[in-house]
C-alpha positions in Angstrom: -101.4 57.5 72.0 -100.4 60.2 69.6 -97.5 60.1 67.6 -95.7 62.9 69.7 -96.4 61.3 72.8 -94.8 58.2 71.6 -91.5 59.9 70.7 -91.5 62.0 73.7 -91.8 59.0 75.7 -89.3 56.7 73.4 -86.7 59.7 74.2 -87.8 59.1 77.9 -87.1 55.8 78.4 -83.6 55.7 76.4 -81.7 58.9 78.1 -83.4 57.5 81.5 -81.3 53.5 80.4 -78.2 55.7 79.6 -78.3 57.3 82.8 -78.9 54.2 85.0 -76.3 52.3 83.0 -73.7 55.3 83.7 -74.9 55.2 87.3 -73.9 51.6 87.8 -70.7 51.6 86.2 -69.5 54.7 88.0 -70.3 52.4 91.1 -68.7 49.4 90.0 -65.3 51.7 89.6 -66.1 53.3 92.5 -66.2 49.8 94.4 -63.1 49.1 92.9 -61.5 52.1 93.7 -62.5 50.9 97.0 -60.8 47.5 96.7 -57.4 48.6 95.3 -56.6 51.2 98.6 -57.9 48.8 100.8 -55.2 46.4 99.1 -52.6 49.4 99.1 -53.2 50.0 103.1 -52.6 45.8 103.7 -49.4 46.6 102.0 -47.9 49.4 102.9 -49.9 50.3 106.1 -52.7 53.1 106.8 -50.4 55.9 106.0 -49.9 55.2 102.6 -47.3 54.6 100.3 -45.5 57.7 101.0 -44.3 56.8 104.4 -44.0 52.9 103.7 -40.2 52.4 104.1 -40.4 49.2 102.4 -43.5 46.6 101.9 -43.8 44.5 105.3 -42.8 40.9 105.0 -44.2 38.4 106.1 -42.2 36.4 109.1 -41.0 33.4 108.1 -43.4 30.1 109.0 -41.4 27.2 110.6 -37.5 26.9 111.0 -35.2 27.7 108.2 -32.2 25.0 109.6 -33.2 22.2 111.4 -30.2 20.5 113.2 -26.8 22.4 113.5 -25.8 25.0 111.5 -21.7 24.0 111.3 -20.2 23.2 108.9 -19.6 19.5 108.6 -16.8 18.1 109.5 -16.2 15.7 106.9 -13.4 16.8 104.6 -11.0 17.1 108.1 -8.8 14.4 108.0 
């Protein structure tokens, strides 16, 4: 091959690597993107933050008291 062609085809190849690179990370952001609102929506709902009086809690797994909540008696003489 000729000089030129070499060049030409040098040139080629390296804007052709910058665009795939710039291609892949605008879809790795865009995936992310992705995973942050999915995140937002398990928090706050579909209709966004806007509308999301408060974040929802969770409901509470097994009892808080177990046995009776009185007050003991012990200090009655």
């Amino acid at each position: 091959m000729e000089p030129i062609q070499v060049w030409f085809v040098g040139i080629l190849s390296f804007l052709a690597g910058w665009g795939l690179s710039l291609f892949l990370l605008k879809e790795v952001f865009r995936r992310k993107e992705l995973k942050i609102k999915t995140l937002e929506e398990k928090l706050y709902g579909r209709k966004g933050i806007e509308n999301a009086a408060r974040p929802h809690r969770k409901p509470h797994r097994g009892k808080i008291h177990t046995g009776s909540t009185k007050p003991h008696r012990h200090f009655q003489g």
